[in-house]
N, C-alpha and C positions, 0 to 999 in steps of 0.2 A: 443589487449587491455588488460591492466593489472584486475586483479579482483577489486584494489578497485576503478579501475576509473570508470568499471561498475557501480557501486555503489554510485557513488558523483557526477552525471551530471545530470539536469533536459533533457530528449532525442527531445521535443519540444521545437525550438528558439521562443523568442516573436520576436513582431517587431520591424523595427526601425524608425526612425524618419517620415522616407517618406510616409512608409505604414501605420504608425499608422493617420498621421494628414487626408491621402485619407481615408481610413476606418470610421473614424470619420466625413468625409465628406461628407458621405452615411447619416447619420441621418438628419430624418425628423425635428427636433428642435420640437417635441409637446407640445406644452403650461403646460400639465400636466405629464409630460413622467410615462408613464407604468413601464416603465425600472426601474426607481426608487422605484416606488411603490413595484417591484417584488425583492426588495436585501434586505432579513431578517437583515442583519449586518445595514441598513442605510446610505448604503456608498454615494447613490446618484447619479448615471452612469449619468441621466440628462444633472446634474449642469456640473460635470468633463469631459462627449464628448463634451458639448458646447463650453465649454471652450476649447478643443484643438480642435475644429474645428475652431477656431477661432485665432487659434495660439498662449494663453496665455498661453503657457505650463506649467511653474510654480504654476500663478491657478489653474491650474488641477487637480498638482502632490498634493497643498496643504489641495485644496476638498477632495482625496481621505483619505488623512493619518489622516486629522481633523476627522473625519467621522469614519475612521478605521483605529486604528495602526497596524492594518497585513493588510493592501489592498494588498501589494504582494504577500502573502500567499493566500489572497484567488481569486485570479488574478490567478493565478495559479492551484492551487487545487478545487476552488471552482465549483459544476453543475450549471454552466450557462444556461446550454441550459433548464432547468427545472423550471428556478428564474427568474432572468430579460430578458435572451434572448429570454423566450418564452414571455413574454409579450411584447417584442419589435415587435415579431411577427403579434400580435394582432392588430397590424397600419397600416397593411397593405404592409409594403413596403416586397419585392421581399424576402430577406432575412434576419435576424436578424444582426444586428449589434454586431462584434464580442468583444462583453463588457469586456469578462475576461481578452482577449489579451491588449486590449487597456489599463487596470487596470496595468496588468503586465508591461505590457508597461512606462507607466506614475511613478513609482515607479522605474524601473533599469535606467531609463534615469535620476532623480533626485541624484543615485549613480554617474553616469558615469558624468553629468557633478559637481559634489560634493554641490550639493542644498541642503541645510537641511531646511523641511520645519517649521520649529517647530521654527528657532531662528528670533527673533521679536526684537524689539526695546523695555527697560524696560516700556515705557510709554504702547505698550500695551500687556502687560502681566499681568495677574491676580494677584491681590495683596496674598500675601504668607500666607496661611490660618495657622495657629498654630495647631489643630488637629490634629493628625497623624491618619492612617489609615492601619491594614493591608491585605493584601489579603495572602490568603494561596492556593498555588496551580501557578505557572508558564507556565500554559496550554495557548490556548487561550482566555478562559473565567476570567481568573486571566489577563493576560496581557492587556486585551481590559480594564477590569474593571480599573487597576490601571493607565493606561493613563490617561483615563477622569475622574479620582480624580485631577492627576497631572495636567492636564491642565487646571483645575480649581482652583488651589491653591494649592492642598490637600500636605501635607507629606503622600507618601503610600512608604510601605515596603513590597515585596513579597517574602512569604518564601517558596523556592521550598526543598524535599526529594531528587529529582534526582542532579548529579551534575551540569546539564546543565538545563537553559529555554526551555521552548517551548512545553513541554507537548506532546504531541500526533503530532502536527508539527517535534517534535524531535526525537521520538522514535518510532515514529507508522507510519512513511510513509517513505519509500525505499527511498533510495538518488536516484534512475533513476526517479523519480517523482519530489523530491522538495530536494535543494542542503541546505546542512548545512549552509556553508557559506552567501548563499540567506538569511536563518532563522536569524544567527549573526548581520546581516546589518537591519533586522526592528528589531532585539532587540536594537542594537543602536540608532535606531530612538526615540526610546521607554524611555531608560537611560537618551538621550540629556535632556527630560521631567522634568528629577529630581527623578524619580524614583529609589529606593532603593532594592537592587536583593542579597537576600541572598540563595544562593543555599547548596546543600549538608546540608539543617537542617529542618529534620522532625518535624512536629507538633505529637506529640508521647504521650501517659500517660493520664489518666483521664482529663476532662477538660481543654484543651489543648488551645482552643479556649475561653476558659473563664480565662485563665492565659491571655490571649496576652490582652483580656480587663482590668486587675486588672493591666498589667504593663505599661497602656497608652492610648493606644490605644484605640479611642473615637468608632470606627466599626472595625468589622473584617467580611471579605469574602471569605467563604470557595469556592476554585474551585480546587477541589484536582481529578476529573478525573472520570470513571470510570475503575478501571484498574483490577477489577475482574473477570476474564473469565466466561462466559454460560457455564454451561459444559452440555452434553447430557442428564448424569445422575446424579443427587444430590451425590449418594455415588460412584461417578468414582474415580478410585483410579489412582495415576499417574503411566504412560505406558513411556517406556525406548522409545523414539524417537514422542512423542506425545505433541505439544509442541502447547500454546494460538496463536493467532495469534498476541500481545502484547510482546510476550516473543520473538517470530519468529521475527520482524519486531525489537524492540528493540535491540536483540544480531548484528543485520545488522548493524543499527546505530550505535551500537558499538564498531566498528569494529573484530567483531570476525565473517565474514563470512566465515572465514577459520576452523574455530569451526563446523562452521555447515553446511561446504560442507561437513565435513566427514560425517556429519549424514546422510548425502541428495545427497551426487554424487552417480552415480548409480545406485538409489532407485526408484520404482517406489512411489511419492508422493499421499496425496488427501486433495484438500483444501473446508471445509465445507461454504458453501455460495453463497449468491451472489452478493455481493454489492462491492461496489470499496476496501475495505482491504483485501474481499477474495480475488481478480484481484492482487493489490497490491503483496498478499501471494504467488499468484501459476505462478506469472512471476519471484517472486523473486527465488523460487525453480527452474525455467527453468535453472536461470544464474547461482546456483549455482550446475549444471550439472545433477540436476535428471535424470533418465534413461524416466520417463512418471509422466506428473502432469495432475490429472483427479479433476476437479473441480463439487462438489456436491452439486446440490441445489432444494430442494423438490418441488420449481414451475419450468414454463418453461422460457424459454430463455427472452420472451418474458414481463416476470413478474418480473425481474432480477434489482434488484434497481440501479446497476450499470451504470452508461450511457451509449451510443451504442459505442462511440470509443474506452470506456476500454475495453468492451466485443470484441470488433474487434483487439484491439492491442494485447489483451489475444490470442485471437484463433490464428492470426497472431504467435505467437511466439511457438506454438505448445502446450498448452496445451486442454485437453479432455473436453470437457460440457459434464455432465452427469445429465443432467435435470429430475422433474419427479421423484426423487429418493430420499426419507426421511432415513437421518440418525439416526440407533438407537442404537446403541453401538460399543464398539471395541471390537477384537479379538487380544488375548495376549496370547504368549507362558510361558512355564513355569517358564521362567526366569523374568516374567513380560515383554518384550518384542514387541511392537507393531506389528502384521503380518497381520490386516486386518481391514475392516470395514466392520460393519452390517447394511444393509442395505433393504428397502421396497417401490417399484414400487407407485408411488403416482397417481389418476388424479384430475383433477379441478373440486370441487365441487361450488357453490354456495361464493358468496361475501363477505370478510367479513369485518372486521371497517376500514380495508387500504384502502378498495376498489380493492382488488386485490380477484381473485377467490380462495378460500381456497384449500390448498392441501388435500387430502383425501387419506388414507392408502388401497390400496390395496389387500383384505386380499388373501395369499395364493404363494404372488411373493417375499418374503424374498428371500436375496440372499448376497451374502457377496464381495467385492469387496478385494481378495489378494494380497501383493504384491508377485512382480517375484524374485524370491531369485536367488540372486548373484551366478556365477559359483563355485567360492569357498564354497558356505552353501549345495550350492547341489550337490558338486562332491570333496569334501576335500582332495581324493588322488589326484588329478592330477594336474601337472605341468600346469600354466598357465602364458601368456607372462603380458609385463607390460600394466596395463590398464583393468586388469580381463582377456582379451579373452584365448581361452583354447587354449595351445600347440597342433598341430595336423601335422600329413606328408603329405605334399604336393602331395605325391601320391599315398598315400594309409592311409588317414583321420586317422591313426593309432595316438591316445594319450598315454600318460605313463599310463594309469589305462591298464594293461591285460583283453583283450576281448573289452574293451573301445573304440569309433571312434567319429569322431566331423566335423562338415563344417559349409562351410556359413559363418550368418555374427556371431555367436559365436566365428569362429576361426579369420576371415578375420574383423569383425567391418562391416560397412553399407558396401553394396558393390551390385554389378548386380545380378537381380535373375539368369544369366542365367550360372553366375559360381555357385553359390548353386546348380543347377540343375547337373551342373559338380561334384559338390562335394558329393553329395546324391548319384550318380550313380558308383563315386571311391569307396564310402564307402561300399556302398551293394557289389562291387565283390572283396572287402579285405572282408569284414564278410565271403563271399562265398567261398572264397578262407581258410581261416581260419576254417571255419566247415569242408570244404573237408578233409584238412589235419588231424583234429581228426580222422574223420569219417574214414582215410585213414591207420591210426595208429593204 
């Protein structure tokens, strides 16, 4: 598989036609559905499985997008099993009803068979409001917002900084999570609105937002993001391969993974966190060839905000949990450099406003987590084949540094302990062999 296809595929199918309308045929039909009640967004799972349990497919598709012009996005991306599916829970029936699939669902099938739910007949469409409106900010909270102006009448104009919509849909989640293309097709739905998308122009300069009132514009809605990184320390200064997870995730979207495999092949990584963008973070380091991605998060596995299948899809693909463990600064070479992280052994203390048991420092288990340097940082004279591993003789572990010897999987890559065992043992009777002779001279 090429790198950037890793990069542009959602890795779970939704369903198809068969499996969604049985799925939905699971639901109890409860007079006041929970489900509903459990979707921050409003989107109303209720009304929309009724409806495809019932085979009014179109209904469905149109409940969901009326309701939410990303139901795909969050059909996809969204923690179901925490919002509505746990409340569907709450009915009793055997299983929760798998609401996000069916969401996702109900939206690529309106693609596929080319349904646009939004076009109506002029008699009922909202009469054309004269106001204009703008929203600043192309995120989700701009796009949601600027629909239901437009589908109320409204003229709204949204002015995005980046060159592309979509906010944090676009630049903050790995194309093996949520595909570009997927994103393009509800901003489409979005445009069909009447909506006005001016990208590539920052709101910039003192009262920025009080110019957009003086030239029109009857409201403005700031939804600009929050795209400031936490940093450890107030006065952290930037570290040469130290990068937000905004900046990480963005450059992806960008396509420049090829930029930042150099940074990340071979390296041992560590992504601070635990919630689904660290996950996000430290799978996307896997693919882009790290040598070890150790993911850091001051509670335990257990307190990890991330749902259980990222955390399983995570462990699954090889990276480290290192729970338990509060990050307190970095370790930088002279060159400014990144070469480590500081770190202090945490336990659970007492509860605190999440409801989650507070982390508690440790005192006395500092300890710093380095990376493994590359053969060439720690052995610069010798000859090494392509791929990093060190040049060595096959029978006599002899490298080009004099007095110098090498096996394993440094010389061979992953390979059987029981030829290391082989090559340990070459190497001790050329060393032995090698002293004799001085000693013989």
């Amino acid at each position: 598989m090429k790198s950037s296809d890793r990069f542009s595929r959602m890795e779970e199918k939704g369903f198809d036609l068969s499996q969604a309308v049985a799925e939905a045929g699971r639901c109890l039909l409860c007079h006041e559905p929970p489900c509903s009640k459990g979707c921050p967004a409003g989107t109303d799972p209720g009304a929309f499985i009724r409806k495809l349990r019932f085979r009014n497919i179109t209904g469905a598709i149109r409940t969901v997008k009326k309701n939410n012009i990303l139901g795909g996005a969050c059909g996809v991306l969204c923690p179901t099993a925490r919002l509505c599916e746990k409340e569907c829970c709450a009915t009793g029936i055997d299983r929760p009803i798998r609401i996000g699939k069916l969401q996702r669902f109900l939206i690529e099938h309106s693609w596929k068979i080319g349904f646009k739910p939004f076009d109506a007949d002029a008699s009922e469409r909202p009469p054309r409001r004269k106001e204009k409106v703008a929203v600043v900010g192309a995120g989700p909270a701009g796009l949601s917002c600027a629909a239901e102006l437009a589908a109320n009448g409204f003229q709204v104009t949204v002015f995005e900084a980046r060159p592309e919509p979509g906010g944090v849909l676009r630049y903050g989640v790995p194309g093996f999570r949520f595909q570009t293309e997927f994103l393009k097709k509800e901003i489409d739905d979005l445009l069909s609105l009447g909506v006005e998308l001016k990208c590539s122009t920052p709101m910039t300069g003192d009262g920025a937002a009080e110019k957009l009132l003086q030239q029109g514009y009857r409201a403005v809605f700031l939804a600009t993001g929050l795209w400031k990184p936490v940093r450890l320390k107030k006065d952290q200064r930037d570290l040469k391969g130290l990068f937000t997870s905004m900046e990480f995730l963005s450059a992806l979207r960008e396509g420049k993974a090829g930029e930042l495999s150099k940074s990340i092949k071979g390296k041992v990584c560590a992504v601070i966190g635990g919630g689904s963008v660290a996950m996000d973070c430290a799978r996307s380091a896997v693919r882009l060839g790290a040598a070890d991605v150790y993911l850091l998060y001051r509670r335990s596995l257990a307190q990890m905000p991330a749902e259980e299948d990222e955390r399983t899809e995570t462990m699954n693909e090889g990276v480290h949990f290192l729970t338990l463990n509060q990050p307190l600064g970095f370790l930088a070479d002279s060159k400014g450099k990144l070469k480590g992280v500081k770190l202090i052994r945490t336990t659970l203390g007492a509860r605190d406003s999440s409801g989650r048991r507070k982390p508690v420092e440790v005192k006395g288990t500092g300890w710093s987590l380095p990376p493994v340097p590359s053969a060439r940082s720690a052995y610069p004279s010798l000859k090494l084949e392509r791929g990093g591993l060190i040049r060595a003789g096959e029978k006599d572990c002899r490298t080009s540094l004099r007095g110098g010897f090498a096996g394993g999987d440094i010389v061979r890559g992953p390979d059987l302990v029981v030829r290391a065992v082989r090559d340990g043992k070459t190497a001790a009777r050329s060393i032995m062999s090698m002293l004799d002779q001085k000693a013989g001279a």
